[in-house]
C-alpha positions as CSV (number, residue, x, y, z in Angstrom):
1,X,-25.0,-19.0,7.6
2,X,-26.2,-22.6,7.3
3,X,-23.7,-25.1,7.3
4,X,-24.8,-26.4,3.3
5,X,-24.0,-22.5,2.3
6,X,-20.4,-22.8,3.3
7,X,-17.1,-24.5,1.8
8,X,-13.2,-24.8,1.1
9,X,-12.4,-21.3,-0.8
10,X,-10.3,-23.2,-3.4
11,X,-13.9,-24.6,-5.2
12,X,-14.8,-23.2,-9.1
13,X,-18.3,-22.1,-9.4
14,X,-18.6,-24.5,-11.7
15,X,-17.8,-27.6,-9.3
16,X,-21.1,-29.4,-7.1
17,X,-18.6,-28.3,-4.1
18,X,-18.6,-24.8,-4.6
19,X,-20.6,-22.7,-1.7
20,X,-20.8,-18.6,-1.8
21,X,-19.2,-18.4,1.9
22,X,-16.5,-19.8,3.9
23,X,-18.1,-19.5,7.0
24,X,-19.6,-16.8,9.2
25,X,-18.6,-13.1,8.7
26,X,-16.0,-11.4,11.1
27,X,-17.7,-9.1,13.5
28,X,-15.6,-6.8,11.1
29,X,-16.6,-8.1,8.1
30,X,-20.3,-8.1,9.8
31,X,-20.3,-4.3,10.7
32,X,-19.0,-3.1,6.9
33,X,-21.9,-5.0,6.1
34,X,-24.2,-3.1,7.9
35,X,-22.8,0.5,6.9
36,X,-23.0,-0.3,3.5
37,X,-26.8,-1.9,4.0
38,X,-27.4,1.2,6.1
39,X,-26.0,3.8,3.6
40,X,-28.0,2.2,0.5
41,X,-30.9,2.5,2.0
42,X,-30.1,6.4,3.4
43,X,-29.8,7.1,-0.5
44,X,-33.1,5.3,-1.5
45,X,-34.9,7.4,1.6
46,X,-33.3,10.6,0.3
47,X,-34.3,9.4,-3.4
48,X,-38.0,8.9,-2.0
49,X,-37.8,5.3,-3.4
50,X,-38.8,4.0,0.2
51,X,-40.4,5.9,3.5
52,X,-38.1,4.6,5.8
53,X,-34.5,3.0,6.9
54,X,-35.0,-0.2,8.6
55,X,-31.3,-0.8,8.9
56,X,-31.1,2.5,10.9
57,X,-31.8,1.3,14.6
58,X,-29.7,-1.7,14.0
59,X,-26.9,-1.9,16.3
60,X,-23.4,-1.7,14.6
61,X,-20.8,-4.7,16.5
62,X,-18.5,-3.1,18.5
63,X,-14.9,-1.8,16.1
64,X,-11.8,-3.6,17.1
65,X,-9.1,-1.4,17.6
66,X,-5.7,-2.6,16.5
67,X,-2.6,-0.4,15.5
68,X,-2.2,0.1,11.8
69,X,-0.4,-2.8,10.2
70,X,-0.3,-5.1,13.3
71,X,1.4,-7.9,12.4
72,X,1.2,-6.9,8.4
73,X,4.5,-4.6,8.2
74,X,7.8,-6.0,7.5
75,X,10.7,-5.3,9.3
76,X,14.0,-3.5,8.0
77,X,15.7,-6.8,8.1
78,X,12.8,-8.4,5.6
79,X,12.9,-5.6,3.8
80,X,16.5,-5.2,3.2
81,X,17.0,-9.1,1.9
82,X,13.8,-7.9,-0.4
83,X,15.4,-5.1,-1.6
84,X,18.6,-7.3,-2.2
85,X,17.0,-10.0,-3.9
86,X,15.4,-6.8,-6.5
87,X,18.7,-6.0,-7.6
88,X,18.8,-9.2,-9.8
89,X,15.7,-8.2,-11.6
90,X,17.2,-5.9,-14.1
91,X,17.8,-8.2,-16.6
92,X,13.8,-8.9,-18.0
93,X,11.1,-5.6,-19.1
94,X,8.9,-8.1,-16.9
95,X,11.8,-8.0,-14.0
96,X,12.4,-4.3,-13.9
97,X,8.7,-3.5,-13.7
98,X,8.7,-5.9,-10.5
99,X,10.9,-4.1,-9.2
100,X,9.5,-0.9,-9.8
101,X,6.3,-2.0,-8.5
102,X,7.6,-3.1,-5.3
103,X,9.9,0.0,-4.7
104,X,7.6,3.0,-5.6
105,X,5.3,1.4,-3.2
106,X,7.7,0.8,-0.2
107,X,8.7,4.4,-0.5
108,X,5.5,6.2,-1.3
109,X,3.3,4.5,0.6
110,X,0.3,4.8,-1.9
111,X,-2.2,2.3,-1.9
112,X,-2.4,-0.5,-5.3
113,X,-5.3,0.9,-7.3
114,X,-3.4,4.4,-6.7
115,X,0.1,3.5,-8.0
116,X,-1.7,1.7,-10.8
117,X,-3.4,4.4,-11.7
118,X,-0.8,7.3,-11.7
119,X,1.3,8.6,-15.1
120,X,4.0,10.0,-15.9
121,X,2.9,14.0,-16.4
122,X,1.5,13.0,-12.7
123,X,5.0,13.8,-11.9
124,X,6.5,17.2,-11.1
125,X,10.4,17.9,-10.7
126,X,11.4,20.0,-8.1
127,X,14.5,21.6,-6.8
128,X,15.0,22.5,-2.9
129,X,17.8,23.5,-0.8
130,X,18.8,21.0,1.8
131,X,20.0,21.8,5.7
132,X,23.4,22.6,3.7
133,X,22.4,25.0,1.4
134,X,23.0,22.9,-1.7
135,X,20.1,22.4,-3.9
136,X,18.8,18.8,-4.4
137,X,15.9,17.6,-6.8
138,X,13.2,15.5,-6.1
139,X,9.7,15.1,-7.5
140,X,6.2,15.3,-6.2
141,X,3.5,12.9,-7.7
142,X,0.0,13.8,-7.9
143,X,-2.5,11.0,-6.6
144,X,-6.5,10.8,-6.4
145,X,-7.3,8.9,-3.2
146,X,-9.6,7.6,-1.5
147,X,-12.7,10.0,-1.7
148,X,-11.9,11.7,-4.8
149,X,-9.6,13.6,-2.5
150,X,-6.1,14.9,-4.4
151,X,-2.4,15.3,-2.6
152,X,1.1,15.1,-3.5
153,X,3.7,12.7,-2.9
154,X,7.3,12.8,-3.0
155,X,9.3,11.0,-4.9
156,X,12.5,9.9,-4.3
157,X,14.9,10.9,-7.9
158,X,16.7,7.8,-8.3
159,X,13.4,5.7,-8.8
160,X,12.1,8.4,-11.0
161,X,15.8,8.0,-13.4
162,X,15.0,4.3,-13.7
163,X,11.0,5.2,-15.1
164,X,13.4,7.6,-17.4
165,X,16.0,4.5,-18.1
166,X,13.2,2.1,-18.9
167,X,10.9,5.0,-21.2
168,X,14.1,5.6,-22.8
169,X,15.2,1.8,-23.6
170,X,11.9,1.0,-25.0
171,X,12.0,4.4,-27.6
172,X,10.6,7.1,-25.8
173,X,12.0,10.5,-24.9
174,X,13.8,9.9,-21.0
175,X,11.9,13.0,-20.0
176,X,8.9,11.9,-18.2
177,X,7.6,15.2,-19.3
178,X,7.8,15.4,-22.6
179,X,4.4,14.8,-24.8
180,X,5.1,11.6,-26.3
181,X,5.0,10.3,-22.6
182,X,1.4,11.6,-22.1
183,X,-0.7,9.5,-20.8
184,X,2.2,6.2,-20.3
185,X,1.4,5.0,-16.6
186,X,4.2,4.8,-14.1
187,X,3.6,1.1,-13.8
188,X,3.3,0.6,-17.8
189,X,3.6,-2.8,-19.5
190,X,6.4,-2.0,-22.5
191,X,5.7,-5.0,-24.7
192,X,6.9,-4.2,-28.8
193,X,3.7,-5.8,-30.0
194,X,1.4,-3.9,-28.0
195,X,3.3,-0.4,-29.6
196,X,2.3,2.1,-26.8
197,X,2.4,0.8,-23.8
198,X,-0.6,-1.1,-21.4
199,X,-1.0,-0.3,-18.0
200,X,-0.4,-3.2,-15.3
201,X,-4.1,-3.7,-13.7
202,X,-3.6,-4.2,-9.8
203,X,-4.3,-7.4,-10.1
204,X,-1.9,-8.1,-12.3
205,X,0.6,-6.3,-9.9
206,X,-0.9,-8.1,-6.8
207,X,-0.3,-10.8,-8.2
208,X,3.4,-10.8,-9.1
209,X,4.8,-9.3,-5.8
210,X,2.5,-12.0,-4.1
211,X,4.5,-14.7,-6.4
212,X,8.2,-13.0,-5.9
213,X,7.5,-12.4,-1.7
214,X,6.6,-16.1,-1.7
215,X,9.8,-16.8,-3.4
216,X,11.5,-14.0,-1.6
217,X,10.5,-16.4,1.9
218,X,12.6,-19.3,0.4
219,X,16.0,-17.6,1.7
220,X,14.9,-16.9,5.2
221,X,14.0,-19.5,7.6
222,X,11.4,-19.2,10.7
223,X,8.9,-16.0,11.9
224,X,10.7,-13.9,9.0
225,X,9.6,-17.1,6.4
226,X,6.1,-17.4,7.9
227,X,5.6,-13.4,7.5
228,X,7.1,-12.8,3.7
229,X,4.5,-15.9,2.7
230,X,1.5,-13.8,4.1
231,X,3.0,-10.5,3.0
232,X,1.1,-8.2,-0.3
233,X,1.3,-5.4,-1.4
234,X,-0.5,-3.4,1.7
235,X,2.3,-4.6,3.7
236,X,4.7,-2.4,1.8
237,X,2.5,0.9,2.2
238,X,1.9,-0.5,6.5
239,X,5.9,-1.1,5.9
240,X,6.2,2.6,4.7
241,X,4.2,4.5,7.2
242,X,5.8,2.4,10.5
243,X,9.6,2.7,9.2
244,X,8.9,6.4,8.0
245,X,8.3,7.2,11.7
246,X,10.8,4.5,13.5
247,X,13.8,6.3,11.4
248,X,16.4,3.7,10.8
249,X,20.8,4.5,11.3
250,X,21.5,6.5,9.4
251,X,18.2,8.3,8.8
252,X,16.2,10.8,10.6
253,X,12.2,9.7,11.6
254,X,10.2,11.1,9.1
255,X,7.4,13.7,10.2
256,X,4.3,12.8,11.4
257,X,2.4,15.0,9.5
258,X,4.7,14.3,6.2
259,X,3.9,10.6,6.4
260,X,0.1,11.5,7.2
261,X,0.1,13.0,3.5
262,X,2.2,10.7,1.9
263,X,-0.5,7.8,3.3
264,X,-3.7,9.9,2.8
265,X,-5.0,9.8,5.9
266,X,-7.6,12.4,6.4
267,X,-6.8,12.3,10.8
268,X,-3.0,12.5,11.7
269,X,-4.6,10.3,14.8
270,X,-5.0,7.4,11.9
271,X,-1.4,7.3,11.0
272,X,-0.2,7.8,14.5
273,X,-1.3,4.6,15.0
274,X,2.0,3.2,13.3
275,X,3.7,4.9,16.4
276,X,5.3,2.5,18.7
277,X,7.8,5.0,20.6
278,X,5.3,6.6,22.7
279,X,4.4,3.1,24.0
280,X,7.8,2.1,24.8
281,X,8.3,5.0,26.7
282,X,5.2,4.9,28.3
283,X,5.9,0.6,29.4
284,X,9.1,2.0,30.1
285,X,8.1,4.5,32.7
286,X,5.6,2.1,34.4
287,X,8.2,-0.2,34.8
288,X,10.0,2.1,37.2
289,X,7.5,2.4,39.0
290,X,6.8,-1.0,39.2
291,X,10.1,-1.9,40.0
292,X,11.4,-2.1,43.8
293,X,13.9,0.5,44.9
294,X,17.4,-0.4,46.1
């Protein structure tokens, strides 16, 4: 774009030194651009509002290919002194739905606009038998993703207990199922003057784990600092398919195909991308036979 078009981000419309852009568009940014452009104008062909596509023999830029998450997925040791530093947010309504936020999306892996959107006869209790043969309960969450398409996602219990705690403390029944709690959102606002309760937009959750990560860096010094500052909330769902895979002590590797659903990913090739073992055995293989023999 012309130099005069572009500015500091920071600039209100209102202000002489606002400018619509930046600077010039990423070749990814670029090549969105393009689809979109070149899919408006399919529909107006197919619409007959025009004869032709003159976006269609326009060359898309080449795709980088990068592994899911690189360099946006925290480790288990910045998530761990997160998780820590959530344990002293139980004292507020404003505190506990924080923490909420942050720890149905670490361990679902949904995306914002979907854990925004979800409620609590989303949520379906069920009972399974374990390796042992004793029963354990769970739940499954039905989500609409991306597409209109429609899975379900486990739930760990414990998180669903506090949703129970927190319905419960504010007047409701503790039963997510039960008809009074028809239609409260999983991520609900529970404010006394508001009587039934508001759901938290996304950007109002964006907003606050942006605000508590940036606080969150303030204990850690370094890379660890550098990466909780630039951290939001798609870090956490990147954060849930890569550790889901890696396993942790302790825990087993999760499925690929399990994490595939929990993620919505309509290829299991797109969330092997998180995979890093293959590589490391692959490097590690090359390097013996790179290396001289004795």
């Amino acid at each position: 774009p012309p130099p005069a078009w572009c500015g500091a981000r920071h600039h209100q419309r209102w202000s002489p030194m606002w400018r619509p852009l930046e600077g010039p568009l990423t070749s990814v940014a670029l090549r969105q651009a393009l689809i979109i452009v070149k899919s408006l104008f399919a529909f107006l062909m197919s619409q007959s509002y025009v004869m032709g596509n003159p976006f269609a023999a326009v060359a898309l830029p080449p795709n980088p290919q990068r592994p899911l998450g690189s360099n946006r997925t925290l480790t288990f040791v910045q998530w761990d002194h997160i998780d820590r530093l959530l344990l002293d947010h139980a004292d507020t309504q404003a505190g506990r739905r924080l923490r909420r936020g942050m720890r149905w999306l670490y361990a679902t892996g949904l995306r914002l606009a979907e854990i925004t959107s979800v409620k609590c006869e989303d949520l379906e209790r069920v009972d399974y038998k374990k390796a042992d043969g004793s029963v354990a309960t769970d739940w499954l969450l039905s989500v609409i993703g991306k597409g209109g398409r429609s899975r379900q996602v486990p739930v760990p219990a414990e998180l669903v207990d506090e949703l129970g705690d927190e319905l419960a403390r504010h007047g409701f029944e503790r039963q997510l199922g039960a008809l009074s709690n028809r239609g409260i959102h999983v991520m609900a606002r529970f404010d006394a003057e508001l009587g039934r309760p508001a759901a938290w937009s996304a950007s109002g959750l964006y907003q606050a784990i942006k605000a508590f990560l940036a606080r969150a860096a303030e204990g850690l010094d370094g890379v660890d600092a550098q990466q909780l500052r630039k951290a939001s909330t798609h870090w956490l769902r990147h954060s849930h398919g890569s550790h889901a895979l890696q396993g942790r002590e302790g825990r087993t590797p999760v499925p690929i195909q399990v994490v595939q659903n929990n993620l919505g990913h309509a290829s299991v090739g797109t969330t092997s991308m998180y995979l890093t073992t293959e590589r490391d055995e692959r490097m590690k293989a090359m390097r013996g036979f790179w290396s001289k023999q004795d």
